[in-house]
Backbone of each chain as ProteinMPNN parsed JSONL, in Angstrom:
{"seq_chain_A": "XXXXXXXXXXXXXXXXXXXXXXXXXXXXXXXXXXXXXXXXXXXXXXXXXXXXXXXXXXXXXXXXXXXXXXXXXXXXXXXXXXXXXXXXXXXXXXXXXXXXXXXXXXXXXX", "coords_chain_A": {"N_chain_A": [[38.338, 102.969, 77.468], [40.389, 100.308, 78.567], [40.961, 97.963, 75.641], [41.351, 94.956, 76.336], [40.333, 94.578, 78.469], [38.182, 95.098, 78.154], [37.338, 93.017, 76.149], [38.025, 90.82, 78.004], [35.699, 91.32, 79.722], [33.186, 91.163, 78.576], [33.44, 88.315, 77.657], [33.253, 87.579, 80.179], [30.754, 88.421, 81.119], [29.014, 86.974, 78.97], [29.495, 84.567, 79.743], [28.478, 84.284, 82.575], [26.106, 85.608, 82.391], [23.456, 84.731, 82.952], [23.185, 84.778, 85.941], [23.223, 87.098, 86.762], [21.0, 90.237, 87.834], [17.869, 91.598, 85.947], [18.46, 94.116, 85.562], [21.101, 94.187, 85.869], [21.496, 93.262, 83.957], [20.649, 94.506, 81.818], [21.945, 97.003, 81.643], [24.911, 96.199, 81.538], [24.629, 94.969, 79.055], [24.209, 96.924, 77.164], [26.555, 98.837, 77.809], [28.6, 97.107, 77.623], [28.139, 95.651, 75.081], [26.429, 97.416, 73.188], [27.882, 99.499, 73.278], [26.96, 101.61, 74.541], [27.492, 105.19, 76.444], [27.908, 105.758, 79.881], [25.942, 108.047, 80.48], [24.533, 108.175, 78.831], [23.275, 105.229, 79.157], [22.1, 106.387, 81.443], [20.006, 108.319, 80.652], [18.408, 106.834, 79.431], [17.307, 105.267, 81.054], [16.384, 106.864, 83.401], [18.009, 107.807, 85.767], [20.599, 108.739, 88.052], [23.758, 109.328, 86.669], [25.609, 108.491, 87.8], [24.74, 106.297, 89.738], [24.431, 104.577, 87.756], [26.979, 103.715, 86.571], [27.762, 102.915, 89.469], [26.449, 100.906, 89.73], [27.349, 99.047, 87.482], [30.304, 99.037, 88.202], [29.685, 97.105, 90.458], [28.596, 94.747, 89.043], [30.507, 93.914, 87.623], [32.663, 93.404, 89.596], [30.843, 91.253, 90.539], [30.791, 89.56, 88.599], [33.634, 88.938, 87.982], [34.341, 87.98, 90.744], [32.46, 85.612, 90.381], [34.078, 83.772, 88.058], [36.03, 83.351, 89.367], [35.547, 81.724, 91.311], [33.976, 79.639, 89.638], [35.525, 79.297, 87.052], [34.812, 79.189, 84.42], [35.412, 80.618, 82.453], [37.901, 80.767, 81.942], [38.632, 77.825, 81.805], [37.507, 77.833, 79.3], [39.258, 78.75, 77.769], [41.283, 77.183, 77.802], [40.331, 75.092, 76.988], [39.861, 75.355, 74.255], [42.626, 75.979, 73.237], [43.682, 73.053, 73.644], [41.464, 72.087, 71.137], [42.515, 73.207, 69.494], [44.719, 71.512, 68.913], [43.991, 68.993, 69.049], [43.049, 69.249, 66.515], [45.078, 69.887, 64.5], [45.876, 66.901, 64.26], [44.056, 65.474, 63.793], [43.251, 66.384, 61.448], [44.0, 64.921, 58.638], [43.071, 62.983, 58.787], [40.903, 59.633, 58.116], [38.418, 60.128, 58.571], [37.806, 62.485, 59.067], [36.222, 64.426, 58.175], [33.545, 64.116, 59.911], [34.953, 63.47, 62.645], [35.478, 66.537, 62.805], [32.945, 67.309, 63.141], [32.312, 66.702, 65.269], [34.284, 67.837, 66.895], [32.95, 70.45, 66.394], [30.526, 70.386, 67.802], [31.067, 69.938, 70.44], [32.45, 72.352, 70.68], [30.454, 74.221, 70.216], [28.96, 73.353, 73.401], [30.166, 75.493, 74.815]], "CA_chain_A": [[38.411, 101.68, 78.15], [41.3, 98.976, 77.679], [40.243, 97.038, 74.779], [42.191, 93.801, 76.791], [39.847, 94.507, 79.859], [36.6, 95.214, 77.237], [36.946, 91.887, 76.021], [37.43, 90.025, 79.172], [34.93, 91.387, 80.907], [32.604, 90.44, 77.307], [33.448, 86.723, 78.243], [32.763, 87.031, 81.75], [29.109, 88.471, 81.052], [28.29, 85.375, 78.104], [29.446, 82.927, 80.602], [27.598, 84.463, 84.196], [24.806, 86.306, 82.687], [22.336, 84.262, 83.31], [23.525, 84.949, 87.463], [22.56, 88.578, 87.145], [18.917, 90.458, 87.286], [17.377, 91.846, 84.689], [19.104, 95.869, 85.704], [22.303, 94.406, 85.744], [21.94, 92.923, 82.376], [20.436, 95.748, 80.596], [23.409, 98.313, 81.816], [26.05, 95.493, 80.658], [24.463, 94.866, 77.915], [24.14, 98.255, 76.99], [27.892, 99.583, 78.325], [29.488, 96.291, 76.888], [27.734, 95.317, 73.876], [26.43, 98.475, 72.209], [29.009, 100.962, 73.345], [26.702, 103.334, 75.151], [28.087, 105.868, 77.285], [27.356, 106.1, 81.248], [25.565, 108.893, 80.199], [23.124, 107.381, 77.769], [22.486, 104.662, 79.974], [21.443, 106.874, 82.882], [19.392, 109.186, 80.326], [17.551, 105.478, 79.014], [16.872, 104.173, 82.778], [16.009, 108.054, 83.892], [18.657, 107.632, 86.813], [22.098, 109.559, 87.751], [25.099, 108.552, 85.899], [26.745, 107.6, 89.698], [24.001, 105.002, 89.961], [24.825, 103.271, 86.121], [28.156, 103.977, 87.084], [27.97, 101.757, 90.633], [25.559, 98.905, 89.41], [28.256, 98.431, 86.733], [31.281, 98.748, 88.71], [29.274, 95.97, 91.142], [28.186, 93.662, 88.322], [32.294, 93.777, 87.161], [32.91, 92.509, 90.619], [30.905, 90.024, 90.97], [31.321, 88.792, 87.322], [34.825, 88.126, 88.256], [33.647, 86.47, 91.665], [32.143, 84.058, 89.679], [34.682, 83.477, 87.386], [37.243, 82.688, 90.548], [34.879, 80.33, 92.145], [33.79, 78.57, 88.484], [36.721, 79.441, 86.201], [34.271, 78.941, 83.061], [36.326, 81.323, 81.208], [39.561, 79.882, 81.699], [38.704, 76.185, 80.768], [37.372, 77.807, 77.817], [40.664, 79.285, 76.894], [42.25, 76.031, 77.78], [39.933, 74.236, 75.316], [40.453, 75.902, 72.668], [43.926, 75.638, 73.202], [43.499, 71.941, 73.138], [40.88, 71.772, 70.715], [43.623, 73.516, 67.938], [46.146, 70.977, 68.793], [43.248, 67.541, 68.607], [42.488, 69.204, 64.848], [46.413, 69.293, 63.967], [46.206, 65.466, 64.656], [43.126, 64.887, 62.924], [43.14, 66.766, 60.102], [44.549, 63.831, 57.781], [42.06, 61.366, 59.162], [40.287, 59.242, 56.581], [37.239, 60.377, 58.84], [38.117, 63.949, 59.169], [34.76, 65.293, 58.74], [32.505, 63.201, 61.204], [35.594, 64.494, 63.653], [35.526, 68.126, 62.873], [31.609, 67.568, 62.953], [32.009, 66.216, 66.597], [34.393, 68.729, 67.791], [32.566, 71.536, 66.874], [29.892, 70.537, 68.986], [32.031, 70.333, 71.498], [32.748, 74.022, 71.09], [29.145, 74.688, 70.84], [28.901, 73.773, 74.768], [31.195, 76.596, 75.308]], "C_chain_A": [[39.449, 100.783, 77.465], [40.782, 98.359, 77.074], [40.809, 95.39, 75.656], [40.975, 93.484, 77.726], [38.178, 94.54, 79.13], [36.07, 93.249, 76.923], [36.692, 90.315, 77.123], [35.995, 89.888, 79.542], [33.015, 90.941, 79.494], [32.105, 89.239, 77.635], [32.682, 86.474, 79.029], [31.173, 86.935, 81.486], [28.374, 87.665, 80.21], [28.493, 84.603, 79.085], [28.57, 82.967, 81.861], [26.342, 85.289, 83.939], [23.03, 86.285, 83.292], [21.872, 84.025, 85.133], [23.001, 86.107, 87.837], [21.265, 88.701, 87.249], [19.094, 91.285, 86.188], [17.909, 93.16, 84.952], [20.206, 95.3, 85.23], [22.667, 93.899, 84.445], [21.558, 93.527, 81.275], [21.728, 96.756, 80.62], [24.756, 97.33, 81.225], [26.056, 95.401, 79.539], [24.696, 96.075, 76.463], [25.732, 98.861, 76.761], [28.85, 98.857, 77.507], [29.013, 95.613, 75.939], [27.356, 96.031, 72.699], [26.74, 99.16, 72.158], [28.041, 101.849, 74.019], [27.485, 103.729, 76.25], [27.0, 105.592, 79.142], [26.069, 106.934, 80.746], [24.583, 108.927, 79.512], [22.423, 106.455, 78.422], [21.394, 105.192, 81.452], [20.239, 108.045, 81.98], [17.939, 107.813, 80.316], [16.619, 105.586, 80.382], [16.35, 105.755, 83.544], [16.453, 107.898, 85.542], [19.809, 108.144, 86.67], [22.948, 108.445, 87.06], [26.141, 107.781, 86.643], [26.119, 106.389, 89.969], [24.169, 104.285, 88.694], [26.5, 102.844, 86.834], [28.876, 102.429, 88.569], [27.458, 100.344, 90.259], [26.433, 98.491, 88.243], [29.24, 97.682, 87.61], [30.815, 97.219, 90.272], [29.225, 94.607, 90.788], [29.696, 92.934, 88.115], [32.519, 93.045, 88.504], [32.592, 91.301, 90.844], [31.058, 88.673, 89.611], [32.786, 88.015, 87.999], [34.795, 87.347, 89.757], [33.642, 85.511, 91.145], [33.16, 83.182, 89.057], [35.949, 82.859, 88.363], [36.681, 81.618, 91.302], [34.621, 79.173, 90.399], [34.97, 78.169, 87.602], [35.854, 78.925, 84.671], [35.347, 79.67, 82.095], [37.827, 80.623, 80.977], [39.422, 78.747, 81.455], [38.101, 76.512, 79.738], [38.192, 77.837, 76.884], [41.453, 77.772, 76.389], [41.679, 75.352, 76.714], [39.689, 74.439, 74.314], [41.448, 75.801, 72.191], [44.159, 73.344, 72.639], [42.773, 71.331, 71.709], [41.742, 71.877, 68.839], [44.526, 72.488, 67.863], [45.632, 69.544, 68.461], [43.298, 67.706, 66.886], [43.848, 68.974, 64.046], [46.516, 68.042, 63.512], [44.851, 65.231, 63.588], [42.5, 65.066, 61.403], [43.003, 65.942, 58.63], [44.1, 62.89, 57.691], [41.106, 60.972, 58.367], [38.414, 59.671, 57.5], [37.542, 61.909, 59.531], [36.737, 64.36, 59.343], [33.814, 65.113, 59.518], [33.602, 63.444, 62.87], [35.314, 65.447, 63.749], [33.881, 68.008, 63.51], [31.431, 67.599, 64.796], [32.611, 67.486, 67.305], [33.671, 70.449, 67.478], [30.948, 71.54, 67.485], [30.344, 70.065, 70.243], [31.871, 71.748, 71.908], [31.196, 74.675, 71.189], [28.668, 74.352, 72.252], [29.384, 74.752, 75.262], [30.434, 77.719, 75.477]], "O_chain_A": [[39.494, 100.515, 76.264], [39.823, 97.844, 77.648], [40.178, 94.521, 75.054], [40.58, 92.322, 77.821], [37.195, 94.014, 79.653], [35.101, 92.562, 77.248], [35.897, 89.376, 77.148], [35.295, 88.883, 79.656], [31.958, 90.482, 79.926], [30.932, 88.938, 77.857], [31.752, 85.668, 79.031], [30.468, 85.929, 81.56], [27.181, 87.504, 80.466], [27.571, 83.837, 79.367], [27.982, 81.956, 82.247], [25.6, 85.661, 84.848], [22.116, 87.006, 83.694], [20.877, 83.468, 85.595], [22.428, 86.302, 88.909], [20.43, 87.843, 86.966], [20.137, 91.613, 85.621], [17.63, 93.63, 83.849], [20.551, 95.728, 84.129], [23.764, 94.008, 83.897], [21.895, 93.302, 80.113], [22.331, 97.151, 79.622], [25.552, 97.869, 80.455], [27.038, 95.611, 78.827], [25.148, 96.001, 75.32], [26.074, 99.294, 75.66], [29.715, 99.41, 76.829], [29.663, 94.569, 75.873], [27.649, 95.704, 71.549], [26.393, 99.952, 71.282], [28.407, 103.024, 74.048], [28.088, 102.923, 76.959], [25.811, 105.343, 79.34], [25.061, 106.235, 80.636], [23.728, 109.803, 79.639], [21.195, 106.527, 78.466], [20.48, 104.685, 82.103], [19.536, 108.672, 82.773], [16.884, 107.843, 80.949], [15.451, 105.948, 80.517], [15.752, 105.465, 84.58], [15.617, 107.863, 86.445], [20.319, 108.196, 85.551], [22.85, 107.223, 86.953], [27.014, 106.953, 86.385], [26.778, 105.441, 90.398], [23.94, 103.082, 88.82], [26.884, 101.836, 87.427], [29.771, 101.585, 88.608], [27.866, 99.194, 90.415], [26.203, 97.318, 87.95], [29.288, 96.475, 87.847], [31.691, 96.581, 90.857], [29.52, 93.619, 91.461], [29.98, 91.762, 88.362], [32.547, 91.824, 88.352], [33.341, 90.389, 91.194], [31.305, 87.468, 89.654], [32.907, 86.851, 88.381], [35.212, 86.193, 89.854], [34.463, 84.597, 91.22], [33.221, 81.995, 89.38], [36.69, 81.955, 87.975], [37.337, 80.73, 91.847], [35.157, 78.073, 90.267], [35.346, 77.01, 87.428], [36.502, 78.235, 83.883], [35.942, 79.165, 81.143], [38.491, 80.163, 80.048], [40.277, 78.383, 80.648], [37.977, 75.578, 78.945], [38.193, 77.364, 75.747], [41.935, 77.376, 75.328], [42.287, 75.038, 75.691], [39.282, 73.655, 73.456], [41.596, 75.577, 70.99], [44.609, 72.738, 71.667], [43.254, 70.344, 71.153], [41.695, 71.257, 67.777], [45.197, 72.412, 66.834], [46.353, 68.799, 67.798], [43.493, 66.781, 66.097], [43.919, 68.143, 63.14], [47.144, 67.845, 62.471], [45.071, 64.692, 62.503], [41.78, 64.431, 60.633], [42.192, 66.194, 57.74], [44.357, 61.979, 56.903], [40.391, 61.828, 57.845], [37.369, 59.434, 56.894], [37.343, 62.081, 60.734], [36.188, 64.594, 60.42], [33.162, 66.102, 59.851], [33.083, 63.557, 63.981], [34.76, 65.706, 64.817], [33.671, 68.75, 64.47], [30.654, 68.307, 65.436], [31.94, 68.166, 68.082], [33.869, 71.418, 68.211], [30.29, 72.575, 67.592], [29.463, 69.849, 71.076], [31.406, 72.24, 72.936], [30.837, 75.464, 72.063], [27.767, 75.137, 72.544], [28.982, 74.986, 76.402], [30.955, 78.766, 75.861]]}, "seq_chain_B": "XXXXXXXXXXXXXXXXXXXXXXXXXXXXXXXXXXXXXXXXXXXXXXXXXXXXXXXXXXXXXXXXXXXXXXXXXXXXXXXXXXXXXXXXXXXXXXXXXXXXXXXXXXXXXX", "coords_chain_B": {"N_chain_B": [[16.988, 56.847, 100.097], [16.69, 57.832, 96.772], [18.221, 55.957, 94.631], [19.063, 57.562, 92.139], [18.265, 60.104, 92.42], [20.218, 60.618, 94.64], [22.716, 60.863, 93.077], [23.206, 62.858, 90.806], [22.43, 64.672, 92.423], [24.96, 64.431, 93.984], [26.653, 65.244, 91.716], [26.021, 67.761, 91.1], [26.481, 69.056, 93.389], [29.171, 68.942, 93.363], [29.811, 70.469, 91.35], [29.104, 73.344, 91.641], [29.849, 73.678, 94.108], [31.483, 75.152, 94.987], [30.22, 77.833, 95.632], [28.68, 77.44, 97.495], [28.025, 78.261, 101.132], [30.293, 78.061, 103.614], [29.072, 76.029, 105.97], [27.28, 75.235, 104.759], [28.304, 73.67, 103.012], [29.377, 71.816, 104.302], [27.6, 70.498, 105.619], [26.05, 69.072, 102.88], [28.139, 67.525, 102.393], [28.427, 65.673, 104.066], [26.427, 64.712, 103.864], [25.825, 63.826, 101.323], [28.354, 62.623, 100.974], [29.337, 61.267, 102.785], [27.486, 60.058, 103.775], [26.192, 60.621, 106.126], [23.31, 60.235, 108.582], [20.621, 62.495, 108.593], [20.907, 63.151, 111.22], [22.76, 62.684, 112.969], [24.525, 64.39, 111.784], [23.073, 66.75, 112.861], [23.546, 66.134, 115.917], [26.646, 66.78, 115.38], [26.895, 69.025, 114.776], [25.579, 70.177, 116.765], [23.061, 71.352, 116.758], [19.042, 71.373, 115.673], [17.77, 68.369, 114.441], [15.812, 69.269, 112.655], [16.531, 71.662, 111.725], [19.284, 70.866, 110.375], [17.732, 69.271, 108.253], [16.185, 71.352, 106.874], [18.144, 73.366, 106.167], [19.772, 71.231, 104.156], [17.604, 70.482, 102.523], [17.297, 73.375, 101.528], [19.816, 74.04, 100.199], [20.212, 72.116, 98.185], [17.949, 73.317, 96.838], [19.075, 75.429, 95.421], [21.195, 74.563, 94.197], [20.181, 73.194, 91.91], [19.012, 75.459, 90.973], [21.131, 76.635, 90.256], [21.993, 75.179, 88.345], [19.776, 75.35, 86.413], [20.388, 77.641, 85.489], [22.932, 77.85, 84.386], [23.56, 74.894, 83.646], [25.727, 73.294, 83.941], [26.099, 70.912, 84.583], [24.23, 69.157, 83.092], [25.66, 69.474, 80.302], [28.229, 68.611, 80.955], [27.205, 66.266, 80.765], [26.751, 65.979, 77.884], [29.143, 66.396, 76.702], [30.573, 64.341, 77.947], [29.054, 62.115, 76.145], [29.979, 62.42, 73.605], [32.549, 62.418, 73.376], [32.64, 59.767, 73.723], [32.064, 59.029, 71.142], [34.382, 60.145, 69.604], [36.272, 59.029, 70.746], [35.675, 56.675, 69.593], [36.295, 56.941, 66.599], [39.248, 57.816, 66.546], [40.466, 55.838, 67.666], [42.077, 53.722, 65.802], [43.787, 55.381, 65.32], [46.637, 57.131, 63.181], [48.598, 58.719, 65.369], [46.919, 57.86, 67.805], [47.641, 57.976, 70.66], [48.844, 60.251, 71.225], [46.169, 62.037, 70.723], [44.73, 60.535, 72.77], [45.717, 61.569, 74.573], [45.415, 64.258, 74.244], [42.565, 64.394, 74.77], [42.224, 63.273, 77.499], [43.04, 65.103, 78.87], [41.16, 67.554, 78.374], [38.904, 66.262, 79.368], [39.338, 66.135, 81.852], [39.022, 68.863, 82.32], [36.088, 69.403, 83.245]], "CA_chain_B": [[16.945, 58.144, 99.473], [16.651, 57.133, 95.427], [20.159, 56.789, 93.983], [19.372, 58.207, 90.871], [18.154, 61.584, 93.077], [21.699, 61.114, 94.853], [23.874, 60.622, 91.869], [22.349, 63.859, 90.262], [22.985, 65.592, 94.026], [26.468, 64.772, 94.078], [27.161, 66.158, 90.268], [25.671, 69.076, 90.981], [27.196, 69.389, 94.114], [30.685, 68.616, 92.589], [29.76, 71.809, 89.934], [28.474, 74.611, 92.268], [30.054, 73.582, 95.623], [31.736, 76.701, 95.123], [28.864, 78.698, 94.999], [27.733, 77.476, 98.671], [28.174, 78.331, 102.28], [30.953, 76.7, 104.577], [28.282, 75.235, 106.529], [26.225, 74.727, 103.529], [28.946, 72.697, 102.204], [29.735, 70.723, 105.357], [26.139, 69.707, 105.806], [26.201, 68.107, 101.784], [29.628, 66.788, 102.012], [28.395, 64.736, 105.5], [25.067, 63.943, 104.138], [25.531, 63.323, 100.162], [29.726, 62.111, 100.798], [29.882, 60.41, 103.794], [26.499, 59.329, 104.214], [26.1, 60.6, 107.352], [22.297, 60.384, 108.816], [20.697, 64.06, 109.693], [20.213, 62.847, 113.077], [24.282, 62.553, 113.265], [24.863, 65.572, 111.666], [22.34, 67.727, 113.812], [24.743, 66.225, 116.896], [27.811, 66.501, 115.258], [26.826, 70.477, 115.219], [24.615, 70.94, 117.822], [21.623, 71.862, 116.295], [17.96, 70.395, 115.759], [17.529, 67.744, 112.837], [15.436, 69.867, 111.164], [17.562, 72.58, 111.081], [19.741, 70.451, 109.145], [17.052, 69.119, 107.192], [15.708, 72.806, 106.134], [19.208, 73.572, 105.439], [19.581, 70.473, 103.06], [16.923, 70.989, 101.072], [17.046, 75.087, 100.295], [20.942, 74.272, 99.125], [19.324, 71.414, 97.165], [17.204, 73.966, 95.991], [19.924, 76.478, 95.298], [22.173, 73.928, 93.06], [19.066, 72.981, 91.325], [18.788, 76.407, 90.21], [22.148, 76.853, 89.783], [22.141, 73.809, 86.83], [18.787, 76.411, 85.369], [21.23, 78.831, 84.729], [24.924, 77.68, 84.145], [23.826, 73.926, 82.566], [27.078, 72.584, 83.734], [25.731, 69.162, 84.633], [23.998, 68.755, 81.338], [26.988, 69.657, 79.065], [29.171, 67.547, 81.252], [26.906, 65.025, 80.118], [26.766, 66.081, 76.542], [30.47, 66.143, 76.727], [30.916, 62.551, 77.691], [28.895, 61.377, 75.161], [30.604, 63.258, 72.387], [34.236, 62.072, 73.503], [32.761, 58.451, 73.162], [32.114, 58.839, 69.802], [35.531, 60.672, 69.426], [37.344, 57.562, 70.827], [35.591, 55.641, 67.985], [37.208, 57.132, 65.555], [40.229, 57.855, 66.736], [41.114, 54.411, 68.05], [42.923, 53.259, 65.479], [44.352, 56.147, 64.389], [48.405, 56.605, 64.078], [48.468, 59.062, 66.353], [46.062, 57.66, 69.185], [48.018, 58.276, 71.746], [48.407, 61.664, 71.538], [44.782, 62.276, 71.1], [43.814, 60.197, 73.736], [46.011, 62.509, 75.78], [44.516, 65.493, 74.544], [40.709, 63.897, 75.673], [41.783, 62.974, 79.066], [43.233, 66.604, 79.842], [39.845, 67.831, 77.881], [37.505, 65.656, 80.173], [40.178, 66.802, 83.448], [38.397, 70.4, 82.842], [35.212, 69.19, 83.534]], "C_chain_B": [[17.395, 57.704, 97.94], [17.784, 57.465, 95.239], [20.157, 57.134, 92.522], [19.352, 59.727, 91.362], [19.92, 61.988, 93.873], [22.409, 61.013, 94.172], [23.525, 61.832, 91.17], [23.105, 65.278, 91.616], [24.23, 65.851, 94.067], [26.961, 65.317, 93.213], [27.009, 67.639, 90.612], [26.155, 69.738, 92.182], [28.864, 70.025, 93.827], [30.698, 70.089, 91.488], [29.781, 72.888, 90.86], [28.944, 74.493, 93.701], [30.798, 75.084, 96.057], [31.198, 78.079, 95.363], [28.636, 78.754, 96.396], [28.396, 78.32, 99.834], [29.3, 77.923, 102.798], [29.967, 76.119, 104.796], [27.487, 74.679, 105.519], [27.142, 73.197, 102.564], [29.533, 71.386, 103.187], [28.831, 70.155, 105.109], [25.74, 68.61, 104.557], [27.366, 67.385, 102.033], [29.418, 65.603, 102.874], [27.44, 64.249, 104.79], [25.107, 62.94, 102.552], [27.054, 62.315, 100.035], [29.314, 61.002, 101.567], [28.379, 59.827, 104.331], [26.391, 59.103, 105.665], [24.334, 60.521, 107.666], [21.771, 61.818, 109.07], [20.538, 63.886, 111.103], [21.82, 63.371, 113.59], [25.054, 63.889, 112.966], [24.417, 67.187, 112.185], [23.623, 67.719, 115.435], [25.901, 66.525, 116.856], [28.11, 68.277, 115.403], [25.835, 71.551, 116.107], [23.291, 71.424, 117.751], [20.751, 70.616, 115.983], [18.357, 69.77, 114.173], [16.93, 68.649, 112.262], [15.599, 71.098, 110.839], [18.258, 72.301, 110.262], [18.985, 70.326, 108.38], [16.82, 70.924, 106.074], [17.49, 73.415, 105.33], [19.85, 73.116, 103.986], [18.95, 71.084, 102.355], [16.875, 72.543, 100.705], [18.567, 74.947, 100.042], [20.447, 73.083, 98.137], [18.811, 72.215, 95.888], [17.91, 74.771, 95.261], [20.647, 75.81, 94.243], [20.983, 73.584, 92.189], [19.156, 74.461, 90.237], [20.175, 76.77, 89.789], [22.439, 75.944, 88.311], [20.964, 74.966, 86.085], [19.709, 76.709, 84.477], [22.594, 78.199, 84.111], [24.543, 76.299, 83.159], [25.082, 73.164, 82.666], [26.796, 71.278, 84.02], [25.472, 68.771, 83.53], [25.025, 68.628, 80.478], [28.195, 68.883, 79.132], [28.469, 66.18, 80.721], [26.665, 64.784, 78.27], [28.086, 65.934, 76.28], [31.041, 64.792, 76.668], [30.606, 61.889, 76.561], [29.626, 61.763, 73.779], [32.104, 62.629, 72.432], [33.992, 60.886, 73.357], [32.556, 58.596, 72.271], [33.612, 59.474, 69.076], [36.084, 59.795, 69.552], [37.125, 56.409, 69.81], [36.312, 55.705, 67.139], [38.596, 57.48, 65.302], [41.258, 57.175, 67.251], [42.184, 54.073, 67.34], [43.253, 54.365, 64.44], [46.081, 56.464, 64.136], [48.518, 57.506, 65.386], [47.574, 59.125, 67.641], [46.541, 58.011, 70.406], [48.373, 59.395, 72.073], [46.863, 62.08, 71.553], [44.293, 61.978, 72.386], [44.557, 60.955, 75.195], [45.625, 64.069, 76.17], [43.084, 65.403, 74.995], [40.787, 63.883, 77.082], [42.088, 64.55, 79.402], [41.766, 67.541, 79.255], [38.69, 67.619, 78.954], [38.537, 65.873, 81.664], [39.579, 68.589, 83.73], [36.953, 70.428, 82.714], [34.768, 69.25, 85.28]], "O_chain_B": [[18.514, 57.197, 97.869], [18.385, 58.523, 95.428], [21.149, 56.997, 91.805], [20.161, 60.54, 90.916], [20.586, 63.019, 93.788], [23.436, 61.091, 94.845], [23.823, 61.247, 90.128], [23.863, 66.248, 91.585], [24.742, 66.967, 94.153], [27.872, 66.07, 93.557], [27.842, 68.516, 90.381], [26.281, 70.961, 92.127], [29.429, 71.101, 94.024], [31.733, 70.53, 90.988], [30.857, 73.477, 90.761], [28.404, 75.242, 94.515], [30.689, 75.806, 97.048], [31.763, 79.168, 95.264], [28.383, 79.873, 96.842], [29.311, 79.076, 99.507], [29.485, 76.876, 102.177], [29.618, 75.444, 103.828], [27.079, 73.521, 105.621], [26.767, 72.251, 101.871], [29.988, 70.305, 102.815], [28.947, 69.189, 104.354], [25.245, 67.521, 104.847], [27.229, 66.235, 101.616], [30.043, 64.573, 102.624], [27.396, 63.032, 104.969], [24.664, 61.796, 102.453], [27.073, 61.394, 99.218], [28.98, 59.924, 101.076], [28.338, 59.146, 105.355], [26.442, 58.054, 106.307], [23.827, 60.875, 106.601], [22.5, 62.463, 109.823], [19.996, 64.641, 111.911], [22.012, 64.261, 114.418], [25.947, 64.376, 113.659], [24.98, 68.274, 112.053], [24.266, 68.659, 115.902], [26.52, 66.638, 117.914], [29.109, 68.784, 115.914], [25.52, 72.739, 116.171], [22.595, 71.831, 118.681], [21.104, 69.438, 115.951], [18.909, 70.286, 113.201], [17.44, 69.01, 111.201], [15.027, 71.663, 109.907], [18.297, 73.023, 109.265], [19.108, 71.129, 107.454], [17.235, 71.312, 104.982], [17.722, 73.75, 104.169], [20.258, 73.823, 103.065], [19.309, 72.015, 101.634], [16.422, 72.887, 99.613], [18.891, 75.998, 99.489], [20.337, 73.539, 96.999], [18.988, 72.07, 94.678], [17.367, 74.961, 94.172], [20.776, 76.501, 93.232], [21.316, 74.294, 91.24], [19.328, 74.446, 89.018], [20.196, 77.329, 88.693], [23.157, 76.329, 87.388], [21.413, 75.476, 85.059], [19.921, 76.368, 83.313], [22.876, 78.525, 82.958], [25.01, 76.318, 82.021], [25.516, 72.489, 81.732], [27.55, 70.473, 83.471], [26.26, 68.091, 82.873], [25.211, 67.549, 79.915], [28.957, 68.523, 78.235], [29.105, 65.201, 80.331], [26.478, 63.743, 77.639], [28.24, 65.115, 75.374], [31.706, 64.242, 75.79], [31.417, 61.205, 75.937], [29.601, 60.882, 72.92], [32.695, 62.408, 71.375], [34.947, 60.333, 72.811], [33.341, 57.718, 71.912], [33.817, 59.152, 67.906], [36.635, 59.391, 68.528], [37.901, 55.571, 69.351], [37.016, 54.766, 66.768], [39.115, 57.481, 64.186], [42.441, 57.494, 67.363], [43.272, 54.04, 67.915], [43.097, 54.357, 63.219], [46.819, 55.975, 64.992], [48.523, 56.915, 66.466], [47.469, 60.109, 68.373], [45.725, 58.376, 71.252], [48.269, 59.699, 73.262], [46.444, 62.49, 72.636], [43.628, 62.75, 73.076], [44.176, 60.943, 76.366], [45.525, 64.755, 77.188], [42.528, 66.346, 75.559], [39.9, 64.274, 77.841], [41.35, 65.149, 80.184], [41.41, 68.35, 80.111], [37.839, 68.429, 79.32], [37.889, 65.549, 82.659], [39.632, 69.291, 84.74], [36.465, 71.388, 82.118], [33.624, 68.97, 85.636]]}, "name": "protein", "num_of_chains": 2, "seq": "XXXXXXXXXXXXXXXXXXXXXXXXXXXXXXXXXXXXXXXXXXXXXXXXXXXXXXXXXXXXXXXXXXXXXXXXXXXXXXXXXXXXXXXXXXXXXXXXXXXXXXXXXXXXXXXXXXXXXXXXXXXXXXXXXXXXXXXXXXXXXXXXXXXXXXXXXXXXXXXXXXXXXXXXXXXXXXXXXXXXXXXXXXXXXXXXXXXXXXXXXXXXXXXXXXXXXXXXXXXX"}
C-alpha cells in the first residue's frame, strides 16, 4: 500500500469515524491501524476476504465523501500551516508561554 | 419559536448543510433563513404543512446528531473563546498586525 495514501486515509478515519458503524470501524481499525492483512481480518470476523475486502473499499469511499462535503482534513492542514507561522511571531513575546499554552489548545480541537 | 433554539439551528445548519438533502436544505434555508412560515413553504412546494413540518424536524434531528458525532458547533465555540484570549495578549504586541491576520484567516476556516 502507498504509504502517501496509508496516511491520508489514517486522517480521514480520526476525523469521520465517529460516521461509521461499529463493522466498518473494526476492519479500518484493524487494516489501518494494526497492519492486519485482508486475510486476518476475514479469518477474525469468520467472513470471505471479498467481503473485508468490499466493506473497506466502501468505507474508503465514503470517508472521502465526507471529507469533500466537510473538508475537516484540509482546514486541519491549513491550521497547522498557520499555527507554525502565529508561533514564529510569538515566540519572543514577553508572554510566550500563556500563548503557546492557548494555541495548543487550539490544536487539541483538531 | 425560542431564539436561542434558532440561533443553535442555524449553526448547526451552517456546519452540516452539506450533509443534507436538496430539499432538506431548501425547507431549512426557507424556514430557519428567510423565515418563511410552514404554511408558505408547504404552498411554495405543493405539499401538506405537515409534510414540511415532519420533514423539519427529522433534519433537525439529523444535525442534532450530526453535532453528537463531529462536535463542530462546540469547538467553533471553544475556538472563539480561545482567540479572545489570544487577542489579549497579542494586542499590543509589535507585530499585531500580522497576527491579527493570521486569526482572521484561522477563524475564516471555521
Amino acid at each position: 500500500m502507498m504509504l502517501e495514501k496509508t496516511t491520508r486515509l489514517n486522517y480521514l478515519f480520526d476525523f469521520y469515524q465517529s460516521l461509521l458503524t461499529p463493522k466498518q470501524k473494526s476492519y479500518m481499525s484493524l487494516y489501518y491501524l494494526d497492519d492486519y492483512s485482508l486475510g486476518e481480518i476475514a479469518e477474525e470476523y469468520n467472513v470471505s476476504r471479498q467481503a473485508v475486502y468490499d466493506n473497506i473499499k466502501r468505507t474508503e469511499a465514503m470517508l472521502e465523501q465526507y471529507e469533500e462535503k466537510l473538508l475537516l482534513f484540509q482546514k486541519f492542514q491549513r491550521r497547522q500551516e498557520i499555527m507554525t507561522k502565529l508561533r514564529k511571531y510569538t515566540v519572543s513575546h514577553e508572554k510566550t508561554n500563556e500563548i503557546e499554552a492557548l494555541l495548543v489548545e487550539l490544536e487539541k480541537l483538531d
